[in-house]
C-alpha positions as CSV (number, residue, x, y, z in Angstrom):
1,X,17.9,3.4,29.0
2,X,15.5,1.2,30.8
3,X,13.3,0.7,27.3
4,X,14.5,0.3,23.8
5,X,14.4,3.5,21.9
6,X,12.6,3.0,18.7
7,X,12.2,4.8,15.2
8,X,9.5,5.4,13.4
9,X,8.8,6.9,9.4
10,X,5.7,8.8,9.0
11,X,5.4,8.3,5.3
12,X,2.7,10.9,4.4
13,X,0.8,10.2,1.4
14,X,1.1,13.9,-0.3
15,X,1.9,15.1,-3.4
16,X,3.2,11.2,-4.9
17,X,0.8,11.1,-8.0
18,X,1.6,7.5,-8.2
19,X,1.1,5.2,-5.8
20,X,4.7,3.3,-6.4
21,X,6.0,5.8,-5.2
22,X,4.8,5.3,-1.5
23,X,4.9,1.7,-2.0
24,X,9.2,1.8,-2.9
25,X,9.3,4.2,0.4
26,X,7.9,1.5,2.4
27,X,9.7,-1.2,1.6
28,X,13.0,1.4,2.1
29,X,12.2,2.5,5.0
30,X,11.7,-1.4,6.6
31,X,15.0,-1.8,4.9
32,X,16.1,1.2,6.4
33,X,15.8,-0.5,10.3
34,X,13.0,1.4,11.6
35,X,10.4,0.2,13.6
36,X,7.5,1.7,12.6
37,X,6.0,3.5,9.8
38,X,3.0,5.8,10.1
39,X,0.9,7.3,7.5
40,X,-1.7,10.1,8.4
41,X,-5.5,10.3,8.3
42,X,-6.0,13.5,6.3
43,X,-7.3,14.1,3.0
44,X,-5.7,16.6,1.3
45,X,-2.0,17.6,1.6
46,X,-1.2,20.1,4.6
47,X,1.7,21.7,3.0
48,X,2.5,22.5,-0.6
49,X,-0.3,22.5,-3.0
50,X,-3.2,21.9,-0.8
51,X,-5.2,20.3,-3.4
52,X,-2.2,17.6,-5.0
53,X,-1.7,14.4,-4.9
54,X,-3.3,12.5,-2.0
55,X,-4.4,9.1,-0.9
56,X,-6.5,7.5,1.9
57,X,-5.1,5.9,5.4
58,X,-6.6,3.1,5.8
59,X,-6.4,2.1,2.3
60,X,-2.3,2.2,2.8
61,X,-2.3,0.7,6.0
62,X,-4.1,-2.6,4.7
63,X,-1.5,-2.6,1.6
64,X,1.5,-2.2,3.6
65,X,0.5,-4.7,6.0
66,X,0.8,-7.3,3.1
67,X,4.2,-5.5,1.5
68,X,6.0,-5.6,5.3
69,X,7.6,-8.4,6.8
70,X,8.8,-7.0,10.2
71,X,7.7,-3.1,11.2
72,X,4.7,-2.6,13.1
73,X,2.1,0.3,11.3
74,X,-0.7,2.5,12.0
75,X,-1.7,6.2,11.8
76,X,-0.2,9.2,13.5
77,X,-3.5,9.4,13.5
78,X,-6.8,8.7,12.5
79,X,-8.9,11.1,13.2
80,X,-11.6,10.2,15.5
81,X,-14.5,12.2,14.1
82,X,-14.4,10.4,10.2
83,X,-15.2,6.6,11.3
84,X,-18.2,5.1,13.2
85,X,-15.5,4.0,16.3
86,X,-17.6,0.6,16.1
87,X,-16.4,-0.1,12.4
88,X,-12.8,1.9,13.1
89,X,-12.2,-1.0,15.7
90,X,-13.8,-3.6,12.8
91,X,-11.0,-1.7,10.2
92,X,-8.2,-1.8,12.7
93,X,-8.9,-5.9,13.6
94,X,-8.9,-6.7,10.1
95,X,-5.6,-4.5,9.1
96,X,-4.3,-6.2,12.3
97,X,-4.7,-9.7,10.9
98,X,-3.7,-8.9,7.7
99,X,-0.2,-7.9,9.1
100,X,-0.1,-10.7,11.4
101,X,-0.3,-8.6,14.5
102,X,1.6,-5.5,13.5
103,X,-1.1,-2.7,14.1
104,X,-0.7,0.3,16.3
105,X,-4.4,2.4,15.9
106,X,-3.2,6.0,16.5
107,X,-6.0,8.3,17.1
108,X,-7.1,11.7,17.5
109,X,-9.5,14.5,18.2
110,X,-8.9,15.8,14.5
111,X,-7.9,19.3,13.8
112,X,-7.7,20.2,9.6
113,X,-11.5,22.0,8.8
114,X,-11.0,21.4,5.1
115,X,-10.6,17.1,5.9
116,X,-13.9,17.5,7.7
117,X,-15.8,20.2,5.6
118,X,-15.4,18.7,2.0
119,X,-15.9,15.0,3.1
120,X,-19.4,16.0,4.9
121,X,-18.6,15.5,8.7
122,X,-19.4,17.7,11.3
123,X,-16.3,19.6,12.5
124,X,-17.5,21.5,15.4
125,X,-15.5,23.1,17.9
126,X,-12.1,21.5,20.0
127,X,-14.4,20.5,23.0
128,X,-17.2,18.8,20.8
129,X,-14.5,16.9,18.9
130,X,-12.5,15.9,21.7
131,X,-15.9,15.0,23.3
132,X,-16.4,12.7,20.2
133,X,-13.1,11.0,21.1
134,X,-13.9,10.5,24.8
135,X,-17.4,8.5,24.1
136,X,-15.6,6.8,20.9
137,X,-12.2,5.3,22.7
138,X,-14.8,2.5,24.9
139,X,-16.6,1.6,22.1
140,X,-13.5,0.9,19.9
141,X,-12.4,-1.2,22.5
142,X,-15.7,-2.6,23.7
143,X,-16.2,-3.8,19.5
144,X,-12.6,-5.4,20.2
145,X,-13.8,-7.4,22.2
146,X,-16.5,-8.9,20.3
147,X,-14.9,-9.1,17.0
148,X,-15.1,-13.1,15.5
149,X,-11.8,-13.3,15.2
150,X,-10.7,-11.4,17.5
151,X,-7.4,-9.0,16.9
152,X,-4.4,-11.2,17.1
153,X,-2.9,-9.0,20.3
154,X,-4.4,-6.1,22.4
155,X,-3.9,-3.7,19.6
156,X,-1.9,-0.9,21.4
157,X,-3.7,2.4,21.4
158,X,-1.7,5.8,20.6
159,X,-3.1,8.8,21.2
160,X,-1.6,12.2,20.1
161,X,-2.7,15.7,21.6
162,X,-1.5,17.7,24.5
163,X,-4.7,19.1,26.1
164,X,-4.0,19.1,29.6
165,X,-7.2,18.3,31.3
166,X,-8.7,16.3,28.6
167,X,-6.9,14.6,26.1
168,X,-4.0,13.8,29.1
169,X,-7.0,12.1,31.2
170,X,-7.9,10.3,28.0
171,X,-4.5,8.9,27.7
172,X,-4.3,8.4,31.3
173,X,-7.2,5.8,30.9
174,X,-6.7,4.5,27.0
175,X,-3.4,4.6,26.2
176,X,-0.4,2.6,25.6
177,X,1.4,5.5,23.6
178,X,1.1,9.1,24.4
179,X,2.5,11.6,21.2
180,X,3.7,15.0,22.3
181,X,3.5,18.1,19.6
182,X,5.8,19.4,22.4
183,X,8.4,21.1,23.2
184,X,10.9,19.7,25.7
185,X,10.3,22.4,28.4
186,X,6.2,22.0,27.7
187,X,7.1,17.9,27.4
188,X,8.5,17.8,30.9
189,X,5.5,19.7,32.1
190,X,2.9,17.6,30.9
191,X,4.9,14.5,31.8
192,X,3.8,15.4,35.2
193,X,0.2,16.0,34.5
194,X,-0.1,12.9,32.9
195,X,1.1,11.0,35.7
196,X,-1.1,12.7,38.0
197,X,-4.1,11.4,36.1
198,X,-2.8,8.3,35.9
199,X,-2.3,8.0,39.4
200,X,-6.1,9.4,39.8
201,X,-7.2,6.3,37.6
202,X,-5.2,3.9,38.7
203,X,-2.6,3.6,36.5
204,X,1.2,3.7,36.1
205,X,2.6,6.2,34.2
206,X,5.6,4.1,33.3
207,X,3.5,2.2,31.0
208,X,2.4,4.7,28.9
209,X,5.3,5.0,25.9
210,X,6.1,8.8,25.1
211,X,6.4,9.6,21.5
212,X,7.4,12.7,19.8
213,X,8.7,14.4,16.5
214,X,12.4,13.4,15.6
215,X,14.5,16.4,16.9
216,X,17.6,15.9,15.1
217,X,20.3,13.9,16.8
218,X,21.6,16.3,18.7
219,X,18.2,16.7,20.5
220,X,17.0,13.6,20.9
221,X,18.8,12.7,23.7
222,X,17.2,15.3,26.2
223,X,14.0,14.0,25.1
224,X,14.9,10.0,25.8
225,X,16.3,11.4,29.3
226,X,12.5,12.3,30.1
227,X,11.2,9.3,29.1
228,X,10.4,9.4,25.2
229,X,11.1,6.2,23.3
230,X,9.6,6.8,20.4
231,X,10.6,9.7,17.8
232,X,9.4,9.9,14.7
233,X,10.6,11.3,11.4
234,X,8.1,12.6,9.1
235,X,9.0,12.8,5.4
236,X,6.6,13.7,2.4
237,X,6.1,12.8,-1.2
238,X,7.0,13.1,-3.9
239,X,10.6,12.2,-3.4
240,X,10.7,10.3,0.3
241,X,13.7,11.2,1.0
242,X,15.0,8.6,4.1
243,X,18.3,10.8,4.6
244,X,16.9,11.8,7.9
245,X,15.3,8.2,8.7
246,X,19.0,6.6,8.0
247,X,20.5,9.5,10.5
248,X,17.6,8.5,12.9
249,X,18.4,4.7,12.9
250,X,21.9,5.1,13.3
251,X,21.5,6.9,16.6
252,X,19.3,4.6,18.0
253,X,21.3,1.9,17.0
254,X,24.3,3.9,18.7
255,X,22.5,4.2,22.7
């Protein structure tokens, strides 16, 4: 493999009604050998009791980046539609500082109605919200650029969604890491329409980091072979159960 394959825990703040709970899955999951861990940017739980135990992104992210020593972290993802982008970008600096330049800012359009419905933002339709995105994505980065201190690295830029004509061209021109809801068949697909607008903006494709749900170890091969090298294990609260990390980490560590 030309890049390192790396591992990530998506620690989803659900149904843990205490907040040690999240906080002994972190440091687990570092222990554990993974590269990343994600949280998500929702506001209720999207499986189980829909109205349990919850707690905030951004909130976690600034805690974890004191608790962890070594993994990078960020959100797979914030949505795009809850945060002025100006003060996201001023959020993202200062978690980025805390953590001594550890921050990945995932973002997206946004998808769950009930997130946007009870917290009072407008959730519109799939084209106004990825429209959102599109005039957001400069200004986060235009507000990097001004911050006083500035971010301690170009904070790399994830964005997840699979919309072929708009959120691919989005990525084509923002992102460092591209996460596919795909399957391999769609994966392999899309690959190819991402590098098309990349080559239309002027842009390598090869640059652009795929990233994707953990499929199991027998899968996760035939994803690295087209180019993903980032897979991600998502595992919810209350128990954080790393079974599934561990297995993840030990095939990386076996390429």
């Amino acid at each position: 493999m030309s890049t390192p394959v790396r591992i990530a825990a998506q620690l989803q703040p659900q149904h843990a009604p205490d907040y040690g709970l999240i906080r002994d899955a972190v440091l687990r999951a570092e222990d554990a050998g993974v590269d990343i861990i994600f949280t998500w940017d929702h506001f209720y739980p999207l499986n189980g009791d829909l109205d349990g135990h919850h707690f905030e992104c951004w909130s976690l992210l600034a805690a974890w980046a004191e608790q962890t020593e070594r993994v990078e972290l960020g959100a797979l993802v914030t949505g795009g539609g809850y945060r002025n982008p100006d003060l996201l970008a001023d959020i993202a600096r200062t978690v980025d500082h805390i953590s001594g330049g550890r921050l990945i800012l995932g973002i997206g359009a946004g998808w769950n109605e009930k997130d946007y419905d009870n917290y009072g933002y407008e959730f519109g339709t799939p084209g106004s919200r990825l429209a959102l995105l599109k005039e957001y994505l400069p200004r986060i980065r235009s507000r990097f650029e001004q911050l006083n201190p500035a971010p301690l690295r170009e904070i790399p830029i994830l964005i997840g969604g699979g919309g072929e004509r708009k959120t691919l061209r989005l990525v084509a021109e923002h992102a460092n890491i591209w996460h596919s809801f795909s399957d391999l068949e769609t994966l392999r697909r899309k690959n190819a329409i991402l590098a098309q607008h990349c080559a239309e903006v002027g842009r390598e494709s090869a640059v652009i980091d795929r990233s994707t749900s953990w499929p199991g170890a027998d899968g996760a091969a035939a994803y690295a072979a087209e180019g993903v090298r980032l897979f991600t294990v998502g595992v919810s609260g209350p128990e954080y159960d790393l079974t599934e990390v561990r297995d993840a980490v030990a095939w990386r560590d076996a390429q």
